[in-house]
C-alpha positions in Angstrom: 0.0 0.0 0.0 2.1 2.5 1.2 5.2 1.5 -1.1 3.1 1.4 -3.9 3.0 4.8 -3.8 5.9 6.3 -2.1 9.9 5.4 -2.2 11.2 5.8 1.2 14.8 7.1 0.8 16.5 7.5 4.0 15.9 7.8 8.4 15.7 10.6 9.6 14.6 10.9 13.2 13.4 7.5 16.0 11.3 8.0 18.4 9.8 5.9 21.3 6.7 5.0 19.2 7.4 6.6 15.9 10.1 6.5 12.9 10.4 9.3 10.9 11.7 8.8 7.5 12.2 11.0 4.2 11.0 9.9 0.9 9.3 10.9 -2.8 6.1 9.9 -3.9 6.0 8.2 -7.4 5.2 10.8 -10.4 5.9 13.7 -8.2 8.7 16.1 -7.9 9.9 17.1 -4.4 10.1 15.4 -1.1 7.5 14.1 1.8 8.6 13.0 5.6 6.5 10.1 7.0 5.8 9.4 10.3 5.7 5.5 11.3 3.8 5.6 14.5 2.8 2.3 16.2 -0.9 1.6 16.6 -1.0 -0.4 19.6 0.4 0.0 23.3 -0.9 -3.1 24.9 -3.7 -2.9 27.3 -3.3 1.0 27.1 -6.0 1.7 25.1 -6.6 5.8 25.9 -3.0 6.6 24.7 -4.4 4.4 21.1 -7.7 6.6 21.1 -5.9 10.1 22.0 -3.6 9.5 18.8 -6.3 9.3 16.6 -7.9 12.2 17.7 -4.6 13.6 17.1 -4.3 12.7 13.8 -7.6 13.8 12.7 -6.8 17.0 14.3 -3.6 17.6 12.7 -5.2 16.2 9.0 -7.1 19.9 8.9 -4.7 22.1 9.9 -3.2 24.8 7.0 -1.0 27.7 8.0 1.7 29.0 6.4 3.8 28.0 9.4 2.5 24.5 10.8 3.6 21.8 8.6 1.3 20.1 6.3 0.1 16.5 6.2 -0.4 15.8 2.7 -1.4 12.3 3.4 -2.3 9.3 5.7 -2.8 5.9 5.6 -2.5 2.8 7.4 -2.0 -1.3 8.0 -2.7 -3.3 10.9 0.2 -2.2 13.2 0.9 1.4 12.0 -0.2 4.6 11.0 1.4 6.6 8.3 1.3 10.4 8.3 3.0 12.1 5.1 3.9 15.6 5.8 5.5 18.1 4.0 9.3 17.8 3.7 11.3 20.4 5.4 15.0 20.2 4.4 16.9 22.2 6.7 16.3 19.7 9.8 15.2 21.2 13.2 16.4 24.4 15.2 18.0 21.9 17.9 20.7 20.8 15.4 20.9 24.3 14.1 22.0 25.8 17.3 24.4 22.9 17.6 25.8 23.9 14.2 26.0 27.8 15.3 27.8 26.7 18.9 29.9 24.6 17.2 31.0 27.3 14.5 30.8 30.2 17.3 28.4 31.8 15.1 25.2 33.4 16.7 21.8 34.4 15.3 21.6 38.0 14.4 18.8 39.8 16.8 17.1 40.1 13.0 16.8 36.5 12.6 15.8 35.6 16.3 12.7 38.4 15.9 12.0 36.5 12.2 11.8 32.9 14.0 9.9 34.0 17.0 7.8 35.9 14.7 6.6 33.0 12.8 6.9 30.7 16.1 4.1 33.1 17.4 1.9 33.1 14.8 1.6 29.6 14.5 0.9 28.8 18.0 -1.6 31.3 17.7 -3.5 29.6 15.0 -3.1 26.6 17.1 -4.8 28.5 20.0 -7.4 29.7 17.9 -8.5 26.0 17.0 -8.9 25.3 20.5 -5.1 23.4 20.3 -2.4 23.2 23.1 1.4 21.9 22.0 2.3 20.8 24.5 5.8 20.0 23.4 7.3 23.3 22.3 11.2 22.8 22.0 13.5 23.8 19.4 13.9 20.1 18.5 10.2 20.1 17.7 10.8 23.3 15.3 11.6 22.3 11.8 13.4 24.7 8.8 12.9 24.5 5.6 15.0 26.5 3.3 12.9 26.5 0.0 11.9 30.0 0.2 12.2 33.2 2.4 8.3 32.2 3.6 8.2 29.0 4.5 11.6 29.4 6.5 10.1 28.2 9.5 7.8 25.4 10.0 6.4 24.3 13.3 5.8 20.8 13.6 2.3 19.5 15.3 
């Protein structure tokens, strides 16, 4: 099912109950992440039902800075959410990179980031969401266009 449809090209991120990995879809230019999350957790069936109410919430949300999930699908152990790919990783590694290189964001591109950081949890706040998990490994950059600089992941 789902590699009919998409080639999956590399890792790029494991998590507890969730791979992430980066791929292209078949006939289409560009690139898509998609999120392996497991669909059972034993006898804990409330943390299964909250996920797919996640899900479902995160399949309608479109703003300019909360990444986009162009696709979903499933088997019998996982779901499969297909996002936008954003190719400049997340703002964890970035500071890393910056530390590393004694380099420092300008006070220009800290009010850019927080800028778009703000408006995106305030159209999360406005449908009635909480993240609960706001940390700059969380934050993802994509470097496509001046725009779309920053994209905050759900």
């Amino acid at each position: 099912m789902l590699v009919d449809e998409y080639e999956i090209i590399g890792k790029i991120d494991r998590g507890a109950f969730e791979e992430t990995f980066k791929a292209s879809k078949k006939g289409c230019k560009g690139y898509f992440s998609i999120d392996k999350i497991k669909k059972h957790f034993g006898e804990d069936h409330f943390v299964e039902e909250v996920l797919k109410i996640s899900i479902n919430t995160i399949k309608d949300l479109n703003h300019s800075n909360v990444i986009k999930m162009i696709d979903f699908k499933e088997d019998s152990n996982y779901y499969y959410c297909i996002y936008d790919y954003c190719n400049g990783g997340d703002l964890s590694h970035y500071l890393e990179y910056l530390k590393k290189n004694h380099k420092y964001f300008s006070e220009k591109e800290v009010q850019y980031i927080m800028k778009q950081l703000v408006e995106a949890i305030k159209y999360l706040h406005n449908k009635k969401i909480v993240h609960r998990d706001i940390r700059p490994r969380n934050i993802l950059l994509n470097y496509n266009s001046e725009e779309d600089f920053l994209k905050r992941i759900f």
